[in-house]
N, C-alpha and C positions, 0 to 999 in steps of 0.2 A: 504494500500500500504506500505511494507517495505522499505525503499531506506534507504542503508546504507552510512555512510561517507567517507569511505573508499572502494577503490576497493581492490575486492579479492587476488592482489597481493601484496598491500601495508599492508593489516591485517596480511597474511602469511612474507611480510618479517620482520612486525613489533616483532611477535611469533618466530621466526628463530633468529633476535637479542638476546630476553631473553634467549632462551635453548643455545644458541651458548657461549653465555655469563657464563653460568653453567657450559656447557660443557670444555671450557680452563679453567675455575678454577679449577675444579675437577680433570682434567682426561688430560692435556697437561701440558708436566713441562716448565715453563714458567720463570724459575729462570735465564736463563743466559740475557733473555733480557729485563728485569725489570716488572714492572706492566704495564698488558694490558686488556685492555676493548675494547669494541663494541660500536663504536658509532651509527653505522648506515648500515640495509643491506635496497640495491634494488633489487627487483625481477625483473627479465625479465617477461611479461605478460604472458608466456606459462610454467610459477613456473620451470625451467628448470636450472636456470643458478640465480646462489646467487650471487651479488658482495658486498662481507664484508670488510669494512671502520673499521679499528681498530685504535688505537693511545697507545701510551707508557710511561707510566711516571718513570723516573728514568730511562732511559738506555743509558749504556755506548756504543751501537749499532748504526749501521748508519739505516734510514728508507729504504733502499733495503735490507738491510741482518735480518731487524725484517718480511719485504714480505717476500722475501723466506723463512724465517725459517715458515710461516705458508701455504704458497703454499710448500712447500716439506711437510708438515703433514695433508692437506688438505683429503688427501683420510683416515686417522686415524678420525680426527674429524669427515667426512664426515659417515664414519663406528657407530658411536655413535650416530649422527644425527639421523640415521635411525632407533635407536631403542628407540628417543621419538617421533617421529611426525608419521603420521598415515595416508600421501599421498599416492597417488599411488607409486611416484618416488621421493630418495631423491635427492636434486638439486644438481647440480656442487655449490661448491665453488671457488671463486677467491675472493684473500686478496687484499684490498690495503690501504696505506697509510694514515687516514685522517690526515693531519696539517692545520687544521682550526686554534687549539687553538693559535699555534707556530703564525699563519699567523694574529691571533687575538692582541696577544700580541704587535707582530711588529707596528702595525696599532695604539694599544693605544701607544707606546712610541712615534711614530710620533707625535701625538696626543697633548702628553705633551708637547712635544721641541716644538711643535708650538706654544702652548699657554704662554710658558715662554718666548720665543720670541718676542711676541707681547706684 
């Protein structure tokens, strides 16, 4: 019996993070809104619809104008896409913002004020 760990849309958006990740280094010029990476895509169950989690380091940009600048090039990337993966169909893209790390951080300075506090 094979039983994998993953269901088949979480291994495909795992593979969509890495090439996507290739794909903005290589081939999106990405210099007016600093460095960006991929944190994390979800697949919709019917491999249809990508929602790509990105985050930024170093940018002088507010987090809606680093979204649009990748929802406005979404169909360039999505053009690229299509010539490494070997599905039937390449999926929609939609970018969004992740700020875990931001929201990370806030949560340790709490952290510490509380502990010197006390």
């Amino acid at each position: 019996m094979n039983i994998k760990p993953f269901s088949r849309y979480k291994r495909f958006g795992n593979e969509l993070q890495k090439i996507l990740g290739e794909i903005i280094f290589k081939e999106v010029d990405t210099s007016t809104i600093g460095f960006v990476t991929i944190t994390d895509v979800q697949m919709t169950k019917d491999l249809k619809l990508a929602k790509v989690f990105i985050s930024s380091i170093n940018h002088n940009k507010t987090e809606d104008h680093i979204v649009n600048f990748f929802n406005n090039k979404s169909k360039l990337i999505r053009g690229f896409l299509g010539k490494f993966i070997t599905s039937k169909s390449v999926p929609e893209l939609r970018f969004y913002y992740d700020n875990t790390e931001s929201e990370a951080e806030k949560i340790e300075q709490l952290l510490t004020k509380l502990k010197t506090e006390t």
